[in-house]
MISEKE-317942 format. One record per residue (C-alpha): residue in one letter; x, y, z. Coordinates in steps of 0.5 Angstrom, whole numbers. Each point is the difference from the previous one (the first is absolute). Example, Ala and Ser with C-alpha at 12.3 -4.5 7.8 and 13.67 -1.06 7.14 Angstrom:
<nodes>
+---+-------+-------+-------+
! r !  east ! north !    up !
+---+-------+-------+-------+
! A !    25 !    -9 !    16 !
! S !     2 !     7 !    -2 !
+---+-------+-------+-------+
</nodes>
This chain:
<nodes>
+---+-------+-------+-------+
! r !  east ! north !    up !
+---+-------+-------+-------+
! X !   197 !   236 !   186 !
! X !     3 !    -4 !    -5 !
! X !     5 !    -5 !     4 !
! X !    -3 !    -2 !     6 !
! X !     4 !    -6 !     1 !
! X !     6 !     5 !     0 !
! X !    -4 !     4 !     4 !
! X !    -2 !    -5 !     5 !
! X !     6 !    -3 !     1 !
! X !     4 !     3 !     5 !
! X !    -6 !     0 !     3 !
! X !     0 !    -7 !     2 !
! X !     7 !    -1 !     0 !
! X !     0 !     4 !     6 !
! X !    -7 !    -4 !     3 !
! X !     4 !    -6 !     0 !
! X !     7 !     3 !     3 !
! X !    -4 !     4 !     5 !
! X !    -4 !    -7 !     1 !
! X !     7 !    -3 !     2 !
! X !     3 !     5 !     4 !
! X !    -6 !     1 !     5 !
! X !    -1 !    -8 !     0 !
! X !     7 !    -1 !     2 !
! X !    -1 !     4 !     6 !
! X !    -5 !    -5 !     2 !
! X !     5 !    -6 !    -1 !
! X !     5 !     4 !     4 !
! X !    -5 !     0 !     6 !
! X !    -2 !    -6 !     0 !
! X !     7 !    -3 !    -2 !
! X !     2 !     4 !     7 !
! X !    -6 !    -4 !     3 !
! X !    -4 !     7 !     1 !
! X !    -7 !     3 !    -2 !
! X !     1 !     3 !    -6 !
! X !    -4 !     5 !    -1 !
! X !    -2 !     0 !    -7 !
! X !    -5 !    -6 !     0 !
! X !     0 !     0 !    -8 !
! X !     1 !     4 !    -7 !
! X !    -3 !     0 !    -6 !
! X !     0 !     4 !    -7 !
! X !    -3 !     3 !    -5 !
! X !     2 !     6 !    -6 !
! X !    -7 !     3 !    -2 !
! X !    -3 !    -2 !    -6 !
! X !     0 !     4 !    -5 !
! X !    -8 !     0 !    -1 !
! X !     1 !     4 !     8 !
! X !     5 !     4 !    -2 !
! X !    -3 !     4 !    -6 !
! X !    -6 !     0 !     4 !
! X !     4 !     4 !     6 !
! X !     4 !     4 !    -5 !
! X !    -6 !     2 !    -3 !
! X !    -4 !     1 !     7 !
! X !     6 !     5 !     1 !
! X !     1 !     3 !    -7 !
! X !     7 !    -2 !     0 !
! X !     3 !    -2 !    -7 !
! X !     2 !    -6 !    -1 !
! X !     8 !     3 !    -1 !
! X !    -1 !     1 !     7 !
! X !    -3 !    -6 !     3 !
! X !     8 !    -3 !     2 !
! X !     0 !     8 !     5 !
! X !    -7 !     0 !     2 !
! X !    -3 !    -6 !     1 !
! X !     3 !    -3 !     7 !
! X !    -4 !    -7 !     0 !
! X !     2 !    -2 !    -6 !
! X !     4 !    -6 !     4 !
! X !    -1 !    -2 !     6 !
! X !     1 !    -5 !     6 !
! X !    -4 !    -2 !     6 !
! X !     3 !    -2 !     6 !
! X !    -5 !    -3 !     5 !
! X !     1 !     0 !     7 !
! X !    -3 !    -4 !     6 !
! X !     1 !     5 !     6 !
! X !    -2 !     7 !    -1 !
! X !     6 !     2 !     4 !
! X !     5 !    -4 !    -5 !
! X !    -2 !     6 !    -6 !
! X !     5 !     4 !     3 !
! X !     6 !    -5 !     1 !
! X !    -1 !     0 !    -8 !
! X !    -1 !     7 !    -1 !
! X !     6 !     1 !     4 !
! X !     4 !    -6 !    -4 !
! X !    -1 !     4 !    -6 !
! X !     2 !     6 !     2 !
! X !     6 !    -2 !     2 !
! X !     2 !    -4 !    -8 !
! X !     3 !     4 !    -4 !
! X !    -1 !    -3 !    -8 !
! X !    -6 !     4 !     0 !
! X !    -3 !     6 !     3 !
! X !    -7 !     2 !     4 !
! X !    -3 !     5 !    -3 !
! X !    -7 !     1 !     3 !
! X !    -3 !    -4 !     6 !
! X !    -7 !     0 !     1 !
! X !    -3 !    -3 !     7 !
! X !    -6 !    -2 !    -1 !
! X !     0 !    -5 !     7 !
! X !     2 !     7 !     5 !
! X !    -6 !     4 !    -6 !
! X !    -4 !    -5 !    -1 !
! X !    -6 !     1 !    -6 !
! X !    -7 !     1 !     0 !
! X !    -1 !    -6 !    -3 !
! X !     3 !    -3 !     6 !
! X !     7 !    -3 !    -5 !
! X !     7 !    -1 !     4 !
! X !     6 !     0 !    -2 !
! X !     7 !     4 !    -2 !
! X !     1 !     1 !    -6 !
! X !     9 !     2 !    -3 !
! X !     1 !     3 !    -7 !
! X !     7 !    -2 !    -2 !
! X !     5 !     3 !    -5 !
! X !     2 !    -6 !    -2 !
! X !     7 !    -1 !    -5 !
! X !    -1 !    -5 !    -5 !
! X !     7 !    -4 !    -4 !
! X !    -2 !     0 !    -6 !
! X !     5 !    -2 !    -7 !
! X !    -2 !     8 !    -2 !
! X !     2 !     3 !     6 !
! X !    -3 !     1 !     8 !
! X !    -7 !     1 !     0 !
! X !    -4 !     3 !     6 !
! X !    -6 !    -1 !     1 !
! X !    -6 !     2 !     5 !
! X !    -3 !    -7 !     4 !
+---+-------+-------+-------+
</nodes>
């Protein structure tokens, strides 16, 4: 890979505006003097040291790592009540600025290690100058 500032830059776009969206349903919650669901939000795009380590682990080319490496970005949404997850999970299903593409429900499932959580992988289209840009987070 080349441009990996190019590369990467939908990746964080898309962090931030995914940021701003799920924080803003926990304004509109507390705004309307309610439990909100979603206790905080964080962020991150993968650093590019991991992605190649995934890539290679998984033999994917690196012409391939925008269609096949589904982590790249990603957003954490931490919630306080195990019950509140579901509220969540129901929101983003009813958006439509992007689409669900896979759930993975390790709270019903939990993982030998004993790890919770519930994870959603999102096409995530990007406006860039060039045109959309969809992305998986």
């Amino acid at each position: 890979m080349e441009d990996w500032d190019g590369f990467l830059a939908p990746y964080q776009q898309t962090v931030a505006e995914l940021k701003m969206k799920l924080k803003g349903i926990r304004t509109q919650y507390k705004l309307e003097g309610k439990h909100s669901p979603i206790e905080f939000v964080t962020g991150r795009v993968k650093p590019i040291e991991s992605i190649i380590d995934k890539a290679s682990k998984k033999h994917i080319e690196d012409t391939r790592f925008a269609e096949e490496v589904t982590d790249i970005a990603g957003c954490r949404v931490m919630c306080q009540f195990v019950e509140d997850i579901g509220i969540v999970v129901d929101h983003l299903r009813k958006r439509n600025d992007f689409r669900i593409i896979e759930e993975r429900d390790y709270i019903s499932n939990k993982k030998p290690s004993g790890y919770r959580s519930y994870h959603v992988v999102l096409e995530y289209p990007v406006q860039t100058i060039n045109g959309e840009k969809k992305s998986h987070r």
